[in-house]
Backbone as JSON, one array per atom type, in Angstrom:
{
  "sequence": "XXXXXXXXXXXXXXXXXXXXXXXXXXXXXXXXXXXXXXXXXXXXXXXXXXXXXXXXXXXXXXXXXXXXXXXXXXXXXXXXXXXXXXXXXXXXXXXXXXXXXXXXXXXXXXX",
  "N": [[7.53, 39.6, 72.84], [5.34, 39.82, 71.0], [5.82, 37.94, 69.07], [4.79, 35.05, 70.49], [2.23, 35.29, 70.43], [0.24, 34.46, 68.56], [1.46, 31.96, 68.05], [0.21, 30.39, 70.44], [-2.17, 30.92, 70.46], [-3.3, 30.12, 68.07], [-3.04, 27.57, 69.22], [-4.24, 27.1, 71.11], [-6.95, 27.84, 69.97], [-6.87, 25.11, 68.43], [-7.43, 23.63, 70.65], [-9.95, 23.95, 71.9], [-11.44, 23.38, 69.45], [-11.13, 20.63, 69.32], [-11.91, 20.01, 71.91], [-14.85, 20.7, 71.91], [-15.9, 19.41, 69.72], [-15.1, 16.87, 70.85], [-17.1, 16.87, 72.83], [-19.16, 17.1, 71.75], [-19.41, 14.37, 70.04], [-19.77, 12.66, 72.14], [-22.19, 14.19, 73.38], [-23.81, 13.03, 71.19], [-23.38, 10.23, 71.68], [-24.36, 9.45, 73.94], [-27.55, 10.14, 74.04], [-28.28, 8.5, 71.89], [-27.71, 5.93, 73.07], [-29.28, 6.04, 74.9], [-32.12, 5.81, 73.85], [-32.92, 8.27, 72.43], [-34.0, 9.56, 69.63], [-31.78, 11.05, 66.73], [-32.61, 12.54, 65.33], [-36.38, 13.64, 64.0], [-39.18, 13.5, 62.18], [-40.18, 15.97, 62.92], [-38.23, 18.13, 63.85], [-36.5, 17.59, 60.95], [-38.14, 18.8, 59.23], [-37.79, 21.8, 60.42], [-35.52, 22.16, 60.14], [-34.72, 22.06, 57.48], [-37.4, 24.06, 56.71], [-35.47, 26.28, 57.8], [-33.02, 26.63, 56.76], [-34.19, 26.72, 53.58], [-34.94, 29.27, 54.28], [-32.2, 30.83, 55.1], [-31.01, 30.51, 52.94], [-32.43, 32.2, 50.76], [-32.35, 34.72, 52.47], [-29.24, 34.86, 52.99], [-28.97, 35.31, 49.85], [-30.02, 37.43, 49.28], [-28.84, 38.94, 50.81], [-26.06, 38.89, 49.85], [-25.89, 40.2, 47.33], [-27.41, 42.66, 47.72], [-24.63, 43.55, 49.2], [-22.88, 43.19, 47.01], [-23.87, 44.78, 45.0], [-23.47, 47.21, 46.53], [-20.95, 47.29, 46.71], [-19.97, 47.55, 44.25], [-21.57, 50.12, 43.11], [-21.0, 52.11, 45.33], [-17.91, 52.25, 44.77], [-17.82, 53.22, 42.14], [-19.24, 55.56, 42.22], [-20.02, 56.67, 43.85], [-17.31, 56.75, 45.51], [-16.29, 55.75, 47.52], [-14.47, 53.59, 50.06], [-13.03, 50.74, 48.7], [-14.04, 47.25, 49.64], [-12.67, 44.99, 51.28], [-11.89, 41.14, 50.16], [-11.94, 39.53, 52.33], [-13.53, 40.47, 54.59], [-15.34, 40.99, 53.27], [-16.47, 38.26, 53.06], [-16.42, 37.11, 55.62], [-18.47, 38.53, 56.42], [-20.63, 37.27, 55.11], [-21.07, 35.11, 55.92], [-21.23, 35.45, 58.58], [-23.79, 36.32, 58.28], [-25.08, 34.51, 56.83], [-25.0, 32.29, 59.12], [-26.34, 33.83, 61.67], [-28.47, 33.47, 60.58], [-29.26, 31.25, 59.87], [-29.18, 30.2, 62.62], [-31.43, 31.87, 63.99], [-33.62, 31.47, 62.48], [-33.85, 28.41, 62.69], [-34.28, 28.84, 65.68], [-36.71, 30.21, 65.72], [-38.61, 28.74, 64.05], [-38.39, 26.43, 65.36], [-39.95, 27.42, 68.25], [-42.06, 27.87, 67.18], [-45.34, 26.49, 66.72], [-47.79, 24.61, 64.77], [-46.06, 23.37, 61.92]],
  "CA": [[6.3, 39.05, 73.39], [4.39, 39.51, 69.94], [6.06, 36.91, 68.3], [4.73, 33.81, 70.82], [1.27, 35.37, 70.42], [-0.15, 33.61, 67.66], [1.35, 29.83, 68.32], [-0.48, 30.2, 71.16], [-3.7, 31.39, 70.0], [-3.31, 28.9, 67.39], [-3.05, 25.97, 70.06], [-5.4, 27.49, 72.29], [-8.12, 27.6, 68.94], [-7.11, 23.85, 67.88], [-7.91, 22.33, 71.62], [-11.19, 24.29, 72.14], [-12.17, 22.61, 68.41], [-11.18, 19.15, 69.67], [-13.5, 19.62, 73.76], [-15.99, 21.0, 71.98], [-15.82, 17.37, 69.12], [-15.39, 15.4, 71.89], [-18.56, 16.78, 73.76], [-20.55, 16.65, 70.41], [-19.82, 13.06, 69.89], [-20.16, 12.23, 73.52], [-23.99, 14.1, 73.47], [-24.55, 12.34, 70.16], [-23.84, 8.53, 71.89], [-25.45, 9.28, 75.24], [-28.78, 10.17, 73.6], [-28.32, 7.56, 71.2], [-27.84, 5.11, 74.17], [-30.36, 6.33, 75.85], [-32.89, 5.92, 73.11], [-33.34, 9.15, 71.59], [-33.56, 9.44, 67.91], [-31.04, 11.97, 66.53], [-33.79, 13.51, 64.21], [-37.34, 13.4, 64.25], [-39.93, 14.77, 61.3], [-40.54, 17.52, 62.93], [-36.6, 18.75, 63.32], [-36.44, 17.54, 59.92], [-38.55, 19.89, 58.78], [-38.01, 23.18, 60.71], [-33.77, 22.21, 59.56], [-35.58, 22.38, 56.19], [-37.81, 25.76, 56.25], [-34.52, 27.28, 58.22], [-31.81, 26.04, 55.44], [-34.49, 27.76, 53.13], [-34.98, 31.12, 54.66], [-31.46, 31.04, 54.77], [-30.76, 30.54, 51.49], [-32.52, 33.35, 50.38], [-31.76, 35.85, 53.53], [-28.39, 34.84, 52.55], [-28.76, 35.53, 48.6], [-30.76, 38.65, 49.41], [-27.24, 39.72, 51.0], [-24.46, 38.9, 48.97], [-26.25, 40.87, 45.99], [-26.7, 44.03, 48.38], [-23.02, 43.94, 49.66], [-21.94, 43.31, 45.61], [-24.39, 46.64, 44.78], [-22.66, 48.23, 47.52], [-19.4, 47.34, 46.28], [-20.03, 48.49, 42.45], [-21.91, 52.2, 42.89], [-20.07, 52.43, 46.53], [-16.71, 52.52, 44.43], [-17.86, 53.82, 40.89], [-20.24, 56.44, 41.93], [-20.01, 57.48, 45.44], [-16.05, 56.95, 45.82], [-16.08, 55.12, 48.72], [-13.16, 52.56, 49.86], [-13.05, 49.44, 48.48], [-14.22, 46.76, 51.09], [-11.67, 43.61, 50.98], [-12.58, 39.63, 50.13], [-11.97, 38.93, 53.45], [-14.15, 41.29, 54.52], [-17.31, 40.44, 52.72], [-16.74, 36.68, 53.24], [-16.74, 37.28, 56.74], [-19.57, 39.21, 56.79], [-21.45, 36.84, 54.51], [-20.74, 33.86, 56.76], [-21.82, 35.59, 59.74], [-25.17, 36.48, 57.96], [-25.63, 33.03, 57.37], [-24.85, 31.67, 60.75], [-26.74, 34.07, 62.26], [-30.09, 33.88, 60.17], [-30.05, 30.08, 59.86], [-30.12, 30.08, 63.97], [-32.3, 32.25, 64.27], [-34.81, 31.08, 62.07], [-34.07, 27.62, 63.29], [-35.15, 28.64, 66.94], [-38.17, 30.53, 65.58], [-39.45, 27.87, 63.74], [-39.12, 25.16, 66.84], [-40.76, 27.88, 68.93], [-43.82, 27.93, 66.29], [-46.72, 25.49, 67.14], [-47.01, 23.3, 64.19], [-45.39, 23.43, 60.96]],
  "C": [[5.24, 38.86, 72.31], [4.27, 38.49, 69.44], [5.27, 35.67, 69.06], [2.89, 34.05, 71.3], [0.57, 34.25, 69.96], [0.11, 32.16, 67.22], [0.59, 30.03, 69.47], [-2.18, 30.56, 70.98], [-3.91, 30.02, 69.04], [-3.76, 27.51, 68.14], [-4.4, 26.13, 70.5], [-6.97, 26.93, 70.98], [-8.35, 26.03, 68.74], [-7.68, 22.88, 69.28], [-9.1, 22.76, 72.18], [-11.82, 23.5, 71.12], [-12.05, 20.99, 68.87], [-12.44, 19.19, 71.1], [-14.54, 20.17, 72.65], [-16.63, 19.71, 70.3], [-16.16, 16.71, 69.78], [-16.7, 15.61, 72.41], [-19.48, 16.46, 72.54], [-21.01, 15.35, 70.43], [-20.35, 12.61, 71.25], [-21.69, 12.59, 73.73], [-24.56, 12.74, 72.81], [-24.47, 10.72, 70.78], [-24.39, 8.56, 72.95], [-26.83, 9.54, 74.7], [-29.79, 9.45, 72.67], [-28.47, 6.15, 72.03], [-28.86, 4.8, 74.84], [-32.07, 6.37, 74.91], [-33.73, 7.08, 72.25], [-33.13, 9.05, 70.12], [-32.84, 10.68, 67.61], [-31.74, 13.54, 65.58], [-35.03, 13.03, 63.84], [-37.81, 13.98, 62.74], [-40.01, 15.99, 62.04], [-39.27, 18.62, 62.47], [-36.31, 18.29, 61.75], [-36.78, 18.44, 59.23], [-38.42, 21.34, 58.86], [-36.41, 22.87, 60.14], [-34.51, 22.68, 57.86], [-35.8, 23.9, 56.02], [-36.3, 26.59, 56.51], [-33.69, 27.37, 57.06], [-32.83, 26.62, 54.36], [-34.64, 28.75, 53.18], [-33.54, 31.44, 54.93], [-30.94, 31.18, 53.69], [-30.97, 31.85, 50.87], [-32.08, 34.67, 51.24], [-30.23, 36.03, 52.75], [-27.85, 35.39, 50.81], [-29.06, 36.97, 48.47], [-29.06, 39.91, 49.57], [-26.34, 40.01, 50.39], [-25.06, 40.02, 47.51], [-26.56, 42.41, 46.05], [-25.4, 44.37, 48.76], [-22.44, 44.08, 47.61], [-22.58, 44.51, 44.96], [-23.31, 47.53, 45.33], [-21.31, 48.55, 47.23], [-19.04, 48.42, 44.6], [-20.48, 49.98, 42.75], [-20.92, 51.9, 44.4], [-18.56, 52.91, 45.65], [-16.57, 53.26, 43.39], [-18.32, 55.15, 41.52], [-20.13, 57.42, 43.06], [-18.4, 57.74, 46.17], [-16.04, 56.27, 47.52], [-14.96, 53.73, 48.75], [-13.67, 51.47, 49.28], [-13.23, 48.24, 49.68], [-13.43, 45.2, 50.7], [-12.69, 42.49, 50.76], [-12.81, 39.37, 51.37], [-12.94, 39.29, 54.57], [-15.36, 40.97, 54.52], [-17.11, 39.11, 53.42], [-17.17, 36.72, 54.59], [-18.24, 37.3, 57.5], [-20.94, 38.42, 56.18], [-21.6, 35.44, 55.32], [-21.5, 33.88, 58.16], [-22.9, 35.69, 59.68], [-25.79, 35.16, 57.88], [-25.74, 32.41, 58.42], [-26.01, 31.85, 61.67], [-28.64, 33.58, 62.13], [-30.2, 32.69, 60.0], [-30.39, 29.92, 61.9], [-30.56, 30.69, 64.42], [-33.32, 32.19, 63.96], [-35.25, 29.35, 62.16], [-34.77, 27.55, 64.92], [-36.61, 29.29, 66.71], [-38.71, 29.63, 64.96], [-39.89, 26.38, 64.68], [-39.43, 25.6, 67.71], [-42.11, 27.95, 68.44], [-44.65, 26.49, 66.75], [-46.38, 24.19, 66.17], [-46.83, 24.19, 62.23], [-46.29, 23.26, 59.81]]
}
C-alpha cells in the first residue's frame, strides 16, 4: 500500500497546480474584460515597499540561521541542520513576510 502512495500524491499535487492556473488565468481575463486594470500605482507601490521589507526580513534570516549553523555546530555541539531544511525554512520566511507585509501595507491609509 506504500508503494502507490506517492504516484498518487504526485498526481493529486500536479492537478491542484493546473485548477488553481486555470482559475488564475480565468480571474486575470474576467477582470480584464470587465475593465479592471491588473495593477494600479498604488498596488505598484505597496508590491514595492513589501518586495523590500522582504528582502531584508529575508536577509536578516538567512545570516541568523548561517550563525546558528556555525557556533550551533562548533561551539555548542548541536546537530547539524540539513540544506533542505534551511531552504525550506528560508522560503517559508519569505512567503510569509512578503504577505504579510503586503496586506499591511494595503491596509495602511496612504503610502
Amino acid at each position: 500500500m506504500t508503494d502507490f502512495v506517492w504516484p498518487i500524491i504526485l498526481i493529486l499535487n500536479a492537478v491542484l497546480v493546473l485548477l488553481v492556473g486555470v482559475f488564475v488565468l480565468w480571474k486575470l481575463h474576467k477582470d480584464r474584460k470587465s475593465g479592471y486594470p491588473t495593477k494600479d500605482e498604488r498596488t505598484i507601490k505597496i508590491s514595492g515597499k513589501a518586495a523590500i521589507g522582504t528582502y531584508w526580513i529575508s536577509l536578516a534570516f538567512m545570516i541568523s540561521l548561517a550563525l546558528f549553523i556555525i557556533f550551533g555546530t562548533e561551539f555548542l555541539a548541536l546537530p547539524e541542520l540539513d540544506a533542505g531544511w534551511a531552504v525550506i525554512a528560508i522560503m517559508l520566511v519569505s512567503g510569509i513576510s512578503n504577505a504579510l507585509l503586503s496586506w499591511y501595507y494595503s491596509r495602511k491609509g496612504d503610502l
